[in-house]
VEXZARO-357917 format. One record per residue (C-alpha): x negated, z negated, y. Coordinates in steps of 0.5 Angstrom, whole numbers, plus 500, padded with zeros to 3 digits. Layout:
<pts>
  px  pz  py
   X   Z   Y
...
</pts>
This chain:
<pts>
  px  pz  py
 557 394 276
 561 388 274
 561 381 277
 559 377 271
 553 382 271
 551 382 278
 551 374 276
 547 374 270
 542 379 274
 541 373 280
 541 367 275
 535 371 272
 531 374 278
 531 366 279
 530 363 273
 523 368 274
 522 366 281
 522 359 279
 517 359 273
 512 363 277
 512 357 282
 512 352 277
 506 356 273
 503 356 280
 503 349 281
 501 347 275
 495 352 276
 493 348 283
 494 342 280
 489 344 274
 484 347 279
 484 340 284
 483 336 277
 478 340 275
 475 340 281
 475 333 282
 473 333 274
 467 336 275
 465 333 282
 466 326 279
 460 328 273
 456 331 278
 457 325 283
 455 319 276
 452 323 271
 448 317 271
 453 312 271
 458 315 265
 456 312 259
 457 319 255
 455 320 249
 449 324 247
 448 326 239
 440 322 240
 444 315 242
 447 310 239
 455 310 240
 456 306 246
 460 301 243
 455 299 239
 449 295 243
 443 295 239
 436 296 239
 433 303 238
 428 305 231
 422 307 233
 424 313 230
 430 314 234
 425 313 240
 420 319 237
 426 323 236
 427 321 244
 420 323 247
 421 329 243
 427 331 246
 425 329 252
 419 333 253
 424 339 251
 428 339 256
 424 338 261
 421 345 259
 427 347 259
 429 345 265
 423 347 268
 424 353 266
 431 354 268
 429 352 276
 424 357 275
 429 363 273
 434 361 279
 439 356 275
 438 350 279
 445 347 276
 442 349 269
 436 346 271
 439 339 273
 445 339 268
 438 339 262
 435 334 267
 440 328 268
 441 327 260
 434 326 260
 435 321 265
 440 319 261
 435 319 255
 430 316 259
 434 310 260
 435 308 254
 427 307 253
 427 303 258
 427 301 265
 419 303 267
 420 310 264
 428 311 268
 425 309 274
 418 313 273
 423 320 271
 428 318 276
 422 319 282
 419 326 279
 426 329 278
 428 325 285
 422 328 288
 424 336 285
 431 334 288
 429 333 295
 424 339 295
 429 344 292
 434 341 297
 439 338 291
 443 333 296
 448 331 291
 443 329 285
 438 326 290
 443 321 293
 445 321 286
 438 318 283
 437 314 290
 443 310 288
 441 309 281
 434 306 284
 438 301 289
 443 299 283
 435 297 278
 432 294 284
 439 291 286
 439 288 279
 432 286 277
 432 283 283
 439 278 281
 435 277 275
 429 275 279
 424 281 275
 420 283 282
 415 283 277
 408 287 281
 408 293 275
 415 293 277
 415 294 284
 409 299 284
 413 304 279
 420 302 283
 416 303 291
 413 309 288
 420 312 285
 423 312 293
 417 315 296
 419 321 292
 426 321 293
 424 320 301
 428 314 301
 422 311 305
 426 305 309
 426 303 301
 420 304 300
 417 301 306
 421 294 303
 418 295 298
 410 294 299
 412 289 304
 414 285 299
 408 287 295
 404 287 300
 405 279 301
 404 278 294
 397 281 295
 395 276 300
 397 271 295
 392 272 290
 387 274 297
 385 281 294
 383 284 299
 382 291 295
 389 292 293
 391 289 300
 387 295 303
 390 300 298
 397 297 301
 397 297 307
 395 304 307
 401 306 303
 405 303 309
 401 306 314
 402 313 312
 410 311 310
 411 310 318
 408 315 320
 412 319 316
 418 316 319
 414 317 326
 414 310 327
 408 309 331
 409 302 333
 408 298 327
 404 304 324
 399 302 330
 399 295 327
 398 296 320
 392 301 322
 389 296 327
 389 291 320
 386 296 317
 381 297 322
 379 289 322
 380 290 314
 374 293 314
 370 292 319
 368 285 316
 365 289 310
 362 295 312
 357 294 307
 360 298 302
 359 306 304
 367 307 303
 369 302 308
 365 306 313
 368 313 312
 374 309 311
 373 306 318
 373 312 322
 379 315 318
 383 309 320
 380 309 328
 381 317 328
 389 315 326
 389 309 330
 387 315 337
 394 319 335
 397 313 334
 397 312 341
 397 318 343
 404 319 341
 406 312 343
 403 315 350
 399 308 350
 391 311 354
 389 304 355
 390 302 348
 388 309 346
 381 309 350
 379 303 346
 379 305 340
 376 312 342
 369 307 345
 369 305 338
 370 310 334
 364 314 338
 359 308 337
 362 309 329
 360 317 330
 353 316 333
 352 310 327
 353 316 322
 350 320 326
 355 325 327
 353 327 334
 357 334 334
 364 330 334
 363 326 340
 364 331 346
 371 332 344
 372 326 345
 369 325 351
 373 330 354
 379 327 351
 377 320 354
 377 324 360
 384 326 360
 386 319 358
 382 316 365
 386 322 368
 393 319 366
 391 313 368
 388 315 374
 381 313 375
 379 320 376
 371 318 377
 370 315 369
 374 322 368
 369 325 372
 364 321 368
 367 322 361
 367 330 362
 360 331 366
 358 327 359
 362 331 354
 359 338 358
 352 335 358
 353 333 350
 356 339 349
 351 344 352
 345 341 348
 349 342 342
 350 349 344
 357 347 343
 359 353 348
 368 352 347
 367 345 348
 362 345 355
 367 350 358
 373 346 356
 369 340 359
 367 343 365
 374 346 367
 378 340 366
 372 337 371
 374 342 376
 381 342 375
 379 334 376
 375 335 382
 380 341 386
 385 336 385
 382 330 388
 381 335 394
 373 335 392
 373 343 394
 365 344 395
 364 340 388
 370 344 385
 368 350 387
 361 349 384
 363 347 377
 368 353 377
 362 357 378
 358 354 373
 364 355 369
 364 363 370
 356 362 367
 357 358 361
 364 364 360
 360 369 361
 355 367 355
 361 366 351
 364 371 352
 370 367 353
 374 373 358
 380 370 358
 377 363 360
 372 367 366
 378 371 368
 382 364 370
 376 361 373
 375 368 378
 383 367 380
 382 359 381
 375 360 385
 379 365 389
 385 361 390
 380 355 392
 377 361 398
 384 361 400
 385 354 402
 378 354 406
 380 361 409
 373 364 406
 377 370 405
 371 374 403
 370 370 398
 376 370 395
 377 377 395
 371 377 392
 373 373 387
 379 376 386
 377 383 385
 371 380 379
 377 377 376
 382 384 377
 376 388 373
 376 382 367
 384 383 367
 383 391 366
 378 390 360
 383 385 356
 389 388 359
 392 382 362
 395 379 368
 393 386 372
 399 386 376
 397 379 378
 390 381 380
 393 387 384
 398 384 388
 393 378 389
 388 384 393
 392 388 396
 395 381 401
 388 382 404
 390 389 406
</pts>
């Protein structure tokens, strides 16, 4: 081959060597733009000013016709159908795509039915798990409260909608913001029924925060609330719910004291009402409160109270749960003789249940009790009725076994 040949051939090889790479950049370059494009659309749909055939041109600032706005309504309840559709069939970027230019529509009519879509299509967001749309319409929210407030327009319709909107897309430290300032409005005009709807909304939006401690005190308002006016029938079951909610308040806050308060009070509320069948489990649990605060005889009392209440209820689950915390109280304070015979009543009040696996346990804690005191015969005794139990339910035999087979 000739030389010049041998040249034209290398030129070439680099000549498609070099497009092939510039093609290849320019490809990269192509994907990164469109990429960005497209996170940029997905990141501020609703802050781009696109054009939509619907809308005026937005060079153009003027009010809309109200044939323009029916046009709009119309088309708006379209693609919610639409969209509906879409996320129904699996096409969630479909679905959201149709859904932001409603919302785009929606803030043309104005910023009450904005706020009122962003909320609902917010809320389909968070429970489709739609990170980037949900922060997406959060931020549009925080933009109109932002705004409305430099405007000086925190009007109370305006707030209701606004506080409603960041409940639904669960940006709750928002919302919470936002009733407090209603809340303080409310007590201006001393309306004490919209001042109770209130604080019940901030109750529930702290404790779905689990924020128990300023939840305890806007339950406790509520408590005082409505305690000044139980003539109404509402108020009274409203009493019992806020008093039901205020024991697992302080349950969580693990504050007993506080706790057993409240269930006093809430046990005069049931036998007010008549509710007697609640009482014994409360009782019990007012035990265990007296327990963890170490006063074992009003623990006593309060679980003897419960069994007694109970048994006359023929509540028979709730006078053996009585009855075994009452013995496991009375074995824990070194009280064996009294532990032993509530274990004993414990084993009647099972067997009437028939509760097996409650009188299995009580066999084994009764023989182990034995033990300690050195009445070996008792304890094998116990022992072998709980072994016999374990073999009808096929459970804990091998224990049982061993226990028995020490006294061999």
């Amino acid at each position: 081959m000739k030389p010049d040949s041998n040249k034209n051939l290398r030129l070439n090889l680099f000549t498609i060597i070099l497009l092939n790479l510039i093609v290849n950049i320019v490809d990269f370059s192509l994907s990164i733009n469109l990429l960005a494009t497209a996170q940029s659309n997905t990141t501020n749909a609703l802050e781009i000013p696109a054009h939509d055939p619907l809308l005026p041109p937005p060079n153009i600032e003027r009010d809309l016709s109200p044939l323009e706005i029916r046009r709009i309504r119309r088309e708006i309840t379209n693609i919610n159908q639409q969209a509906t559709t879409e996320l129904g069939n699996g096409n969630p970027e479909i679905a959201f795509q149709l859904w932001f230019r409603e919302l785009r529509l929606q803030r043309a009519l104005g910023i009450k039915e904005e706020i009122t879509a962003l909320g609902r299509i917010g809320g389909i967001a968070w429970q489709q798990n739609r990170g980037v749309e949900l922060r997406t319409i959060a931020e549009r929210l925080i933009v109109i409260e932002q705004e409305a407030q430099t405007e000086n327009n925190f009007n109370s319709e305006f707030l209701s909608t606004i506080g409603l909107a960041y409940q639904q897309v669960k940006y709750l430290d928002r919302a919470i913001n936002i009733y407090k300032i209603i809340l303080k409005e409310i007590r201006q005009q001393e309306d004490v029924v919209a001042e109770q709807k209130n604080l019940e909304v901030l109750g529930k939006l702290y404790l779905a925060q689990f924020d128990y401690l300023p939840a305890a005190s806007i339950y406790e308002e509520l408590v005082s609330l409505v305690e000044n006016n139980l003539t109404k029938e509402e108020n009274k079951q409203s009493l019992e719910t806020y008093l039901v909610e205020l024991v697992e308040i302080y349950h969580h806050l693990k504050q007993p004291e506080a706790a057993i308060k409240i269930k006093k009070q809430l046990i005069d509320q049931y036998i007010t009402e008549g509710k007697i069948t609640s009482i014994a489990t409360l009782k019990i649990s007012l035990g265990n409160d007296y327990q963890n605060l170490e006063q074992p005889q009003l623990a006593s009392q309060s679980y003897q109270e419960a069994y007694t209440l109970a048994s006359s209820l023929q509540q028979v689950a709730l006078a053996t749960d009585a009855l075994n915390q009452l013995a496991i109280l009375y074995q824990q304070e070194n009280q064996l003789e009294l532990a032993i015979a509530t274990y004993q009543q414990l084993i009647d009040t099972s067997e009437k249940a028939n509760n097996f696996y409650g009188l299995m346990n009580a066999y084994d804690s009764l023989g182990n009790i034995y033990l300690e005191i050195k009445d070996y015969s008792q304890a094998l005794a116990s022992f072998e009725a709980g072994l016999a139990i374990a073999k009808s339910i096929n459970y804990r035999v091998d224990y049982f076994t061993d226990k028995i087979q020490q006294f061999n």
